[in-house]
C-alpha positions in Angstrom: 3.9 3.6 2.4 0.6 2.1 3.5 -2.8 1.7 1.9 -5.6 0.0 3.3 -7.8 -2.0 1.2 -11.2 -3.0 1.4 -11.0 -6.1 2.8 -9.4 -4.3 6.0 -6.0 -5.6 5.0 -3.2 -3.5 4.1 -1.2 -2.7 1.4 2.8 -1.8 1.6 5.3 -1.1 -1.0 8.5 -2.9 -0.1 11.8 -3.8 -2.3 12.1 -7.6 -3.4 14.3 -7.7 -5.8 18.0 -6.1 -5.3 19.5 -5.4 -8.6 23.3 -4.8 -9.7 22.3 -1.6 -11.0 21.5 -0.3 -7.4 17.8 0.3 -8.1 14.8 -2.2 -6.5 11.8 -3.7 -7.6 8.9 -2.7 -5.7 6.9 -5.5 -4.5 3.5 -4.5 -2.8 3.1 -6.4 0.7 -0.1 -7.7 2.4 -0.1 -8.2 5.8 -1.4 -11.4 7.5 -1.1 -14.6 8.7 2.6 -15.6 8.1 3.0 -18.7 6.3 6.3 -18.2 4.8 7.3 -16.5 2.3 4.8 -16.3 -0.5 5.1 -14.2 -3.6 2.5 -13.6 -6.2 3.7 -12.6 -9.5 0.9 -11.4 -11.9 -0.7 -9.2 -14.2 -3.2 -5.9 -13.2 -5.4 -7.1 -16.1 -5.6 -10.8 -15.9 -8.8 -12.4 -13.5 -7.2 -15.2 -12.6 -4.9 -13.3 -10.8 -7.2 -11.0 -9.5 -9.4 -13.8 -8.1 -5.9 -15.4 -6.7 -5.5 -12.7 -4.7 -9.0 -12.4 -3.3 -8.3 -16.1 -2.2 -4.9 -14.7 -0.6 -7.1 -11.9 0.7 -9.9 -13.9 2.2 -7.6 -16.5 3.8 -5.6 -13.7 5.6 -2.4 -15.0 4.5 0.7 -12.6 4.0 2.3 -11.9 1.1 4.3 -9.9 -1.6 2.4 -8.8 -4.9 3.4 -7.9 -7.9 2.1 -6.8 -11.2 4.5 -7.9 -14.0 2.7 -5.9 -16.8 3.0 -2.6 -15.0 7.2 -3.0 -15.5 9.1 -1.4 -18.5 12.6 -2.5 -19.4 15.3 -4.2 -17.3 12.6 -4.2 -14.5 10.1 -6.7 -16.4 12.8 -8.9 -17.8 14.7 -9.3 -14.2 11.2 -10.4 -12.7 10.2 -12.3 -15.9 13.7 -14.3 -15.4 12.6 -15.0 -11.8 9.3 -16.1 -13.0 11.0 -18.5 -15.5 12.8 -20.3 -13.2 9.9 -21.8 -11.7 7.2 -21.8 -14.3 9.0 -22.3 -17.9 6.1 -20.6 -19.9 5.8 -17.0 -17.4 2.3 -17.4 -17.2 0.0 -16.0 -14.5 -1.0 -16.3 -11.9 2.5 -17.5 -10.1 3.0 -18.1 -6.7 6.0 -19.0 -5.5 6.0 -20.4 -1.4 9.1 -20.6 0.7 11.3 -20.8 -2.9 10.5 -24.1 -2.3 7.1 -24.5 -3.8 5.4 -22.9 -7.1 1.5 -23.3 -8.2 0.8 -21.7 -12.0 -2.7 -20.9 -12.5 -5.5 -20.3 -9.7 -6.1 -23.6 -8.3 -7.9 -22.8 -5.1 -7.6 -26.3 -3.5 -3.7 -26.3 -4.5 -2.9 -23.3 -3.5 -5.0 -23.7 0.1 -3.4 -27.3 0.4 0.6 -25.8 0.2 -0.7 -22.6 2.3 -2.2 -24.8 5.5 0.6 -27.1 5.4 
């Protein structure tokens, strides 16, 4: 399912995370510029996140969104576990790059540093 935002870009729904239960995560997906793999985990309330992805946005990079606080039950604490692995304290914004790479907070010059390398 596609949705076009107003920015031009679009917006899919696409399963990240693969669970033992047989169920997925949903994981909304911008299209773009690929730079790897770059996942954005954040919260539907928090402006730091919102202004991280208006810096996603306005690059025209690619990437999978999603909005931790809009989960309930197994499905928050799975991605909260993922989120702990690479920042300690699950605060947001997170973006992970390439599993390799993780910036907590919206540092533009960081996060536009790891994205053009």
């Amino acid at each position: 399912m596609s949705q076009h935002l107003r920015d031009g870009s679009s917006e899919q729904r696409r399963p990240r995370f693969e669970k033992e239960r047989d169920m997925s995560i949903d994981m909304k997906h911008i299209d773009g510029k690929n730079v790897g793999n770059v996942i954005l985990y954040a919260l539907s309330t928090c402006g730091w996140c919102k202004k991280t992805k208006r810096l996603l946005n306005d690059l025209a990079i690619e990437y999978d969104y999603i909005d931790v606080d809009l989960l309930d039950g197994i499905d928050r604490e799975e991605i909260e576990k993922e989120i702990k692995r690479w920042n300690p304290r699950c605060s947001f914004p997170t973006i992970v790059v390439n599993q390799e790479t993780c910036v907590v907070g919206f540092k533009e010059e960081q996060i536009k540093e790891i994205l053009s390398s």
